[in-house]
C-alpha positions in Angstrom: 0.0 0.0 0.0 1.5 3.4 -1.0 1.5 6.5 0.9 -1.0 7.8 -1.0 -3.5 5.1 0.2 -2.5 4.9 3.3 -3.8 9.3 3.6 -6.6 8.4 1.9 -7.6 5.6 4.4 -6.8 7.4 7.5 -9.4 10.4 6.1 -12.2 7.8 5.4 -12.0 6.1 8.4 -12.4 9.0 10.4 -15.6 9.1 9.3 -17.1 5.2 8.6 -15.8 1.8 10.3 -16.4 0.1 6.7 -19.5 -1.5 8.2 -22.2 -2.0 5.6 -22.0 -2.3 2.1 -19.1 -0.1 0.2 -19.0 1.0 -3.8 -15.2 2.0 -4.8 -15.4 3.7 -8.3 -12.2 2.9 -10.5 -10.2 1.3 -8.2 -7.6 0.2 -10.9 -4.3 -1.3 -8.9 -4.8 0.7 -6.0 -7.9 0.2 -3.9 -8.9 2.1 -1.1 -10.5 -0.5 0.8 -10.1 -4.3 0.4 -12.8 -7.2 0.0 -10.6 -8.8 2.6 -11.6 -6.4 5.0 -15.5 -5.3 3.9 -18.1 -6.0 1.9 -16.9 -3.6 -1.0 -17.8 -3.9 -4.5 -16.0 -2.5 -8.0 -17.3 -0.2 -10.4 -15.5 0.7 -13.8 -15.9 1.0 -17.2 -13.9 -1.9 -18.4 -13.7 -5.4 -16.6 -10.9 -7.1 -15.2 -9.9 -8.7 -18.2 -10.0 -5.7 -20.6 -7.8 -3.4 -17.6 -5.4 -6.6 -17.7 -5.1 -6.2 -21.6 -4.9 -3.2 -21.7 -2.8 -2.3 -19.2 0.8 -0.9 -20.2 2.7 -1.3 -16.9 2.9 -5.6 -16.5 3.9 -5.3 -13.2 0.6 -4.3 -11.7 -1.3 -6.7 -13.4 -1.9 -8.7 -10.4 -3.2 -6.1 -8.5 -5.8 -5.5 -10.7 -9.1 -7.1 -8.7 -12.2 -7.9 -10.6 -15.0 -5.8 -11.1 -18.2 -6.0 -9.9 -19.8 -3.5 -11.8 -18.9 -2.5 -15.6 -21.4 0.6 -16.5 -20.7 2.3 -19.6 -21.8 5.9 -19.0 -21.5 8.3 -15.9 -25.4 7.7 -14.9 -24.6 4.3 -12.8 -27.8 4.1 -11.6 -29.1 3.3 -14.8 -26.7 -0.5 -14.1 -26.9 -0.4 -10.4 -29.7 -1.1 -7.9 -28.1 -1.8 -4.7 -27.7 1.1 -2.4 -24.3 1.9 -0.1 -23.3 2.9 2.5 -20.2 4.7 1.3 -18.9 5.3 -2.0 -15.2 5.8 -2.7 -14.1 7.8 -5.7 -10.7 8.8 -6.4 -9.9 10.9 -9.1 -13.1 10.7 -11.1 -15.4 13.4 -10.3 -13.1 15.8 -12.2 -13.9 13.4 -15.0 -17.4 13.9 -14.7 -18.8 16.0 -18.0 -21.7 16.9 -15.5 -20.7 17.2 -12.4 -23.6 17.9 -10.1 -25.6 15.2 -12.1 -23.2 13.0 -10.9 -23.0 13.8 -7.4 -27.1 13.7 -7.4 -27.0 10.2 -8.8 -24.2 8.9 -5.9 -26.5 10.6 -3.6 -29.8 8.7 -4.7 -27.4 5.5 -4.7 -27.0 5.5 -1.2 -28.2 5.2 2.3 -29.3 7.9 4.5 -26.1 8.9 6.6 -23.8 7.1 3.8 -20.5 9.1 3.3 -19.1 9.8 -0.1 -15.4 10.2 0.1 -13.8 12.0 -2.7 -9.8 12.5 -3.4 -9.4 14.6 -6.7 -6.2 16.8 -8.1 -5.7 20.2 -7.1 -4.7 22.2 -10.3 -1.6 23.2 -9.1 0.2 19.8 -9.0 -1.5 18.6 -12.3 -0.7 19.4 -15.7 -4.0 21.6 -16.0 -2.0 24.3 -13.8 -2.3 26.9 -16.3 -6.4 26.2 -16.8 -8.7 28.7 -15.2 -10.8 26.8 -12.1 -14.4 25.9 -13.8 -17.0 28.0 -12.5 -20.1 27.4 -10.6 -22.2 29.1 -13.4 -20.9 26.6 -15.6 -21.8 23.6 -13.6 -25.5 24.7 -12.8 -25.4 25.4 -17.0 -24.4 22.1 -17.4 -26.7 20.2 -14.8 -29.8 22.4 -16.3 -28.9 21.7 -19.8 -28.5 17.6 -19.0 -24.9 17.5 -20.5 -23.5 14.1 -21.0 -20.8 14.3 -23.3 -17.2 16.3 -22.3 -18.0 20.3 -23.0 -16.2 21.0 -26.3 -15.0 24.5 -24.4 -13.1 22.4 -21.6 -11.2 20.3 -24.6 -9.7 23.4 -26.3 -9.1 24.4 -22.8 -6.9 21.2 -22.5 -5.2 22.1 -25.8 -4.3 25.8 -24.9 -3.3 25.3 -21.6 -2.0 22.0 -20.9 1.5 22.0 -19.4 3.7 20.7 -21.8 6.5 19.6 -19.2 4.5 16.8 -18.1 5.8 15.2 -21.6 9.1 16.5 -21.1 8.0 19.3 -23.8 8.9 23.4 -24.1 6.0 25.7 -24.1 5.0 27.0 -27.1 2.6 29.8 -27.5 2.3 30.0 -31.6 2.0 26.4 -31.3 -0.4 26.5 -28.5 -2.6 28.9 -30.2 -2.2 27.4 -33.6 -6.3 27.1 -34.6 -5.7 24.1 -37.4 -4.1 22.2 -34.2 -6.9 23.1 -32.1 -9.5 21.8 -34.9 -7.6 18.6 -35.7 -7.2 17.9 -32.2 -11.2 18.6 -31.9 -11.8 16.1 -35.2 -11.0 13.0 -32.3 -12.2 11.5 -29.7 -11.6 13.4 -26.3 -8.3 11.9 -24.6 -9.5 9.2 -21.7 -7.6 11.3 -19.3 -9.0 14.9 -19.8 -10.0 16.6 -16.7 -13.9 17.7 -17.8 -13.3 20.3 -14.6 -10.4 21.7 -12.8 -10.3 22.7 -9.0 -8.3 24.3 -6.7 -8.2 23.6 -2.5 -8.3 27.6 -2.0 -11.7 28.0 -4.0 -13.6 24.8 -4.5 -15.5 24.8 -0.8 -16.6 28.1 -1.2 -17.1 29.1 -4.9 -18.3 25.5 -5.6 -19.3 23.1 -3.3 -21.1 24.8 -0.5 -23.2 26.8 -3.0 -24.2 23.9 -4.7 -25.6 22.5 -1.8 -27.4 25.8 -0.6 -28.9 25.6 -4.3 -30.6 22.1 -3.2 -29.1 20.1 -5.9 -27.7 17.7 -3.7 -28.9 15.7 -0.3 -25.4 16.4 1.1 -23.1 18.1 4.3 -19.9 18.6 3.7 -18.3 16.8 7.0 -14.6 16.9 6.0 -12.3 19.0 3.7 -8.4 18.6 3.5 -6.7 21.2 1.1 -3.7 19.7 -1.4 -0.2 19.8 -0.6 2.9 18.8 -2.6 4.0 16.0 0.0 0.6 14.5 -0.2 0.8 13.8 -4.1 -1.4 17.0 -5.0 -4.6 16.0 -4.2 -7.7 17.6 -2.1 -10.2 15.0 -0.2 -13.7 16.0 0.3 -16.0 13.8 2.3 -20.0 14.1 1.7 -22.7 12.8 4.2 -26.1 12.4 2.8 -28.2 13.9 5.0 -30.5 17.2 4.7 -28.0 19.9 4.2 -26.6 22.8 6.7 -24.5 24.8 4.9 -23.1 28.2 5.9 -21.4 30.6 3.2 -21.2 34.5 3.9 -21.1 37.3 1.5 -18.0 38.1 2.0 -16.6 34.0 1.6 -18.5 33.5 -1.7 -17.1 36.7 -3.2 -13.7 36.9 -1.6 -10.2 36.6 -3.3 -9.4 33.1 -4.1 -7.1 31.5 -1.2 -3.6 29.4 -1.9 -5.0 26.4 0.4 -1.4 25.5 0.4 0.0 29.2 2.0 -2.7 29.1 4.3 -2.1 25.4 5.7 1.3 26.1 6.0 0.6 29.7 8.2 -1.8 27.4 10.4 1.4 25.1 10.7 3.7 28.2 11.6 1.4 29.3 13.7 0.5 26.1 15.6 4.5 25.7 15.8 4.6 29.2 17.4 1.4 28.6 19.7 4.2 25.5 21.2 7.4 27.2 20.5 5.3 30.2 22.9 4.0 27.5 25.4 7.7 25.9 25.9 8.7 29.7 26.6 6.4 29.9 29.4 7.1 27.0 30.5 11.1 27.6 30.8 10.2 31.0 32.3 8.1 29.1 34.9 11.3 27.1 35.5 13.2 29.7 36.0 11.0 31.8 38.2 10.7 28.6 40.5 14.4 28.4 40.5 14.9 32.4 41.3 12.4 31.5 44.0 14.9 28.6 45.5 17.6 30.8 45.0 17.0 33.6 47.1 15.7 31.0 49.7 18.9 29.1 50.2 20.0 32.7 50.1 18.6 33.5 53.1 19.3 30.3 54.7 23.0 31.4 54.1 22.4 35.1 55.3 20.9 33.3 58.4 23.5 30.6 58.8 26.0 33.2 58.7 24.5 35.7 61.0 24.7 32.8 63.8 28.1 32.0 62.8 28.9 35.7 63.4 27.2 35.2 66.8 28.9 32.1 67.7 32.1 33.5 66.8 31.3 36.7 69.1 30.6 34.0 71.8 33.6 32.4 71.6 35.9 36.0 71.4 33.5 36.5 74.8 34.5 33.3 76.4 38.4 33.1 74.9 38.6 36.8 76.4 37.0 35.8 80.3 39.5 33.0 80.0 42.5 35.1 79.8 41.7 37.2 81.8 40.8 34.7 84.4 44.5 32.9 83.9 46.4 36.0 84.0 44.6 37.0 87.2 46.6 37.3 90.7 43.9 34.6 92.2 44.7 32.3 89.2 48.0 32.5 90.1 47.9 32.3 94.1 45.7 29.0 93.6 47.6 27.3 91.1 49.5 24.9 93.6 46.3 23.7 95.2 45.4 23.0 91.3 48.0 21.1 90.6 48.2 19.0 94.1 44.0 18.2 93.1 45.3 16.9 90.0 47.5 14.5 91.6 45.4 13.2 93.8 43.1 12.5 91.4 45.4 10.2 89.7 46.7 8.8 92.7 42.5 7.5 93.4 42.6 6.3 89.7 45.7 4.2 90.2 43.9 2.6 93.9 41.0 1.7 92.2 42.9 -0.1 89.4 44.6 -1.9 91.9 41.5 -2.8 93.9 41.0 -4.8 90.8 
């Protein structure tokens, strides 16, 4: 399992334990969630066999489970009746011609409280970098119109402003612009890998998705958004409940600048690393507040010590100056043969009483 799966799975289960049935749409080599683990069924437009054949990379051909489900259109209701209670798609909805169509058909696909997980490509990483993000007029003219095929205006988009370094290509501008390109180009079927849509993390929650759902196309809440980043190979994930929708979008949110999602979770970052850098700081002043505190008690416990040394010492000059005085005293003197004849006697007792032994 790549690190890319391994993101993905840690944002889905945040919101469903997998109980329940599961649809994963276009799960190729890489699915989210295993049969081995839940009862989770395939969808895709080709079956195992014909993503075996055609597959140009040999050595994930093993990986490749089988599908449970091979639709051949976007409307997968129309092959589908179970109903789910999630629905994984990663890196399809931008595939979708009309995108809130298919949104409302996953929604009527599942059951109430189901979650819809969603990982798609934010612009920025992709090679539709240079597109302009699709705008929501153009999705509620789509959904109203009941488009089905790829809009013709997104596929010359593809051919003006695709980034040519994903090839390993220069960027031309004559040849970019070049109109008998563009009209050959048009003369064939659209590419299977052209984006229908493009999004960015700094716009699509508020200049798409939450005022589609104020616009009651869709039976959804948005539970769970998590911006793109380089490290986290480029793509956004958006998780859907179906339930009756509470959306809240201001003025000033739905008309606002567009946001680099990227800048701005990297300033949360800084600023979560400065909220602990600031918290360590009190912490260590706390420290060394406590140990100023200690400090100025032992201190004292010196200045005290000391100040009964002093007083000891003062005791003893006292006592050291009575004494010599006493000795150097005529009495001292006059008394100091009876002293010493005390003293001998004293020894001579000792010596008796040894004997007496």
């Amino acid at each position: 399992m790549n690190l890319v799966t391994t993101l993905r799975r840690g944002h889905l289960l945040k919101h469903t334990d997998l109980s329940g049935i599961g649809l994963e749409i276009g799960p190729y080599d890489q699915p989210t969630v295993f049969k081995s683990e839940a009862d989770v069924r395939y969808l895709d437009w080709k079956d195992r066999e014909q993503l075996v054949r055609e597959c140009t990379h040999p050595d994930m051909i093993v990986d490749i489970p089988e599908i449970d489900y091979v639709v051949h259109s976007n409307r997968y209701g129309e092959y589908i009746s179970d109903k789910f209670d999630y629905v994984i798609a990663n890196h399809v909805m931008e595939h979708a011609p009309n995108m809130i169509q298919w949104l409302a058909d996953l929604c009527d696909m599942m059951r109430p409280g189901g979650v819809l997980f969603l990982a798609l490509p934010d612009k920025k990483f992709s090679f539709d970098k240079y597109r302009p993000d699709t705008a929501l007029s153009h999705f509620v003219a789509e959904y109203v119109a009941g488009v089905e095929d790829i809009p013709r205006e997104h596929q010359i988009e593809c051919e003006i402003y695709y980034d040519e370094a994903f090839v390993n290509k220069p960027m031309d501008v004559a040849d970019k612009l070049d109109m008998n390109r563009i009209r050959h180009k048009l003369e064939a079927p659209p590419h299977v890998g052209i984006h229908s849509h493009v999004f960015e993390s700094g716009t699509i929650v508020s200049k798409v998705l939450k005022p589609i759902l104020m616009m009651g196309f869709l039976e959804f809440n948005l539970v769970d958004f998590v911006p793109a980043l380089g490290e986290t190979g480029g793509e956004m994930i958006i998780v859907l409940r179906k339930e009756p929708p509470r959306v809240e979008l201001t003025t000033e949110e739905f008309y606002s600048a567009p946001v680099d999602a990227e800048l701005a979770a990297r300033a949360i970052e800084t600023a979560e690393r400065l909220a602990e850098a600031e918290a360590a700081l009190e912490e260590a002043r706390q420290k060394v507040a406590t140990t100023q505190e200690q400090v100025v008690t032992m201190q004292e416990t010196v200045a005290a010590m000391q100040e009964k040394v002093v007083a000891m010492q003062e005791e003893i000059a006292s006592r050291t100056s009575t004494i010599s005085a006493l000795q150097s005293s005529t009495s001292w003197r006059i008394t100091a043969p009876l002293r010493a004849a005390v003293t001998r006697l004293r020894g001579l007792g000792s010596k008796g009483r040894d004997i007496s032994y």
